[in-house]
Structure formats: C-alpha cells, structure tokens
C-alpha positions, 0 to 999 in steps of 0.5 A: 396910694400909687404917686409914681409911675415909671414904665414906657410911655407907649400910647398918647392921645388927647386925654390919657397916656399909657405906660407899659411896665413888667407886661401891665399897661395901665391907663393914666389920665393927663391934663391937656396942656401936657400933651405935647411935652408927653408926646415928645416922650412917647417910647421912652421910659418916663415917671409920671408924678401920680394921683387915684380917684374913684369915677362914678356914683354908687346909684349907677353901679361900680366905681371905677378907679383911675389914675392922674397923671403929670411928668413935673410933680409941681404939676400935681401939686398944683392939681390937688390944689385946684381940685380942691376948690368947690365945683371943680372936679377932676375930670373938670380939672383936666380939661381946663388946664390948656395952660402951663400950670404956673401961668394958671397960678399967676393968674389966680395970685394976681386975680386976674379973673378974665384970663382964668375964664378963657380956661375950657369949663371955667366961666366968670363965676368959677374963675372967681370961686377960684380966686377966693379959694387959692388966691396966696397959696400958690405963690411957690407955684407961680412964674414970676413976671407972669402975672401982669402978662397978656393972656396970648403971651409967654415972658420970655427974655429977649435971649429966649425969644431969640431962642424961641425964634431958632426952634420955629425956624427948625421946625418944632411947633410954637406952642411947644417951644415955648413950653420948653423955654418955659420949663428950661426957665424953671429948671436953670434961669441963670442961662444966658445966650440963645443956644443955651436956651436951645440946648436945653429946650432940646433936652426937656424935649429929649426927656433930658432934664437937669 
C-alpha cells in the first residue's frame, strides 16, 4: 500500500488533485475542506499523506483502484477512522468533510449532533451512528475549546482574530485564513502577537510549515 506521495502538485479541482512525479501523473482524491490549502500549493512539490481503495462492484465490471489523499497525516488518521463507522464510505467521506477535521472531532467527542448533521451526507441519524461509533477515540484528534463553539465560528484568540483581521484586510479569502491560524494554532500555540500569527499563516500557506 502507497502512504505517501511526494511529486508536483500540478492540477486541483473540486474533488481531486494531481501530482505529477518521474513523468507519471496520478490522480489522488481529497476531501473538500482541503481544497483551498492544496490550492495554495499548486506548482510546488508537496507529500500527500496517502490511502488505496477499490471502486466498483464485482457485478458491474472491474474495480477500479484509487487513491485518498491529505497534506496533514492527522487528516488520514482521522479519515480511516470516520470511513470506519457503518454507512459511511469513502466516497460519502470525502464529501462530507467541508470542515477542518479537528472541529469535526470536536464535535463528535462533545456529541453535539446538530453541528455534525450540517456536514454535506450526514443527516440526524448518521450523525448519531457517528457519535456512538467514534464518540472517546478521537480525543488526540480534537482542538480544544472547540467543541462548545457555534457551528459558523472559529476559536480563534483575540491575537489570531486581530490576525485574522490583517489577512482579510490584504486580500486572502475568510474562510482560508482561518484554516491557516487553525493549522498555525496546531503547529506552534505559544505564538503571541497578531504578526506572528501573520507570519505563520503565510508560510502554511507558502507551503512552509515548522
């Protein structure tokens, strides 16, 4: 089984990228919340974090292989676990992660079955075979002070808001920003002023992290 995948990120569209390495290009599905980050990459060499399954049904002809792919391998981690709860394929999967996959967990550690059920796919009923299924084994998954956060917010210290602020202000979309300050927050806490937060945010965008 391939678990990485280092080459050029050269395409990115709304479900898959491509990564272009020794004159073979292969296809590597990604969920949808990671579009934007992989966006910010495209043209540069990149390791996606990798997964293989077999698409199709015996019945209707061959199966077909393909790939999963995540630039964070937290992100996988989190991926093989949620594709292991009953109902939710892989496919499903990749189209209901429209969130950073650490708020998704802190979701399902607090049970808070409404904000789960706003994921594309996953309805009441999913969301709570979910919150049986993972409910205590994602806990080094989860941000904290996540969890008791509405569905349309981000915890985000004032300096990171102030952050936050500056990015929009220079013209990087919302949304993206704070997947950087989310990712910064994971990478180095301790940061303490706005242009720290700034700084970093720019080199996870750059492709920078560490």
């Amino acid at each position: 089984m391939i678990v990485r995948l280092t080459g050029t990120l050269t395409e990115v569209d709304e479900e898959s990228v491509v990564i272009d390495r020794d004159g073979v290009s292969r296809e590597v599905l990604v969920p949808r919340f990671a579009i934007p980050e992989l966006a910010a990459h495209r043209g540069k060499v990149v390791t996606l974090h990798t997964q293989e399954f077999l698409e199709g049904s015996m019945s209707s002809g061959p199966l077909v292989p393909r790939m999963v792919g995540f630039l964070h391998p937290e992100d996988r981690m989190f991926f093989a676990r949620f594709t292991g709860v009953k109902g939710i394929g892989t496919r499903k999967a990749l189209k209901a992660l429209t969130e950073p996959v650490r708020r998704i967990a802190s979701w399902i550690e607090s049970a808070d079955g409404k904000a789960l059920s706003t994921l594309p796919g996953i309805g009441p009923r999913a969301a709570e075979l979910v919150i049986a299924s993972l409910k205590g084994k994602l806990k080094d998954l989860a941000m904290p002070g996540e969890a008791t956060m509405p569905v349309d917010a981000v915890a985000l210290s004032q300096p990171q808001r102030d952050a936050l602020e500056v990015l929009v202000a220079w013209g990087d979309p919302r949304g993206d920003a704070e997947r950087w300050l989310e990712r910064a927050a994971q990478l180095q806490p301790d940061l303490a002023s706005p242009d720290e937060w700034v700084r970093m945010a720019y080199r996870i965008k750059a492709g920078m992290e560490g």
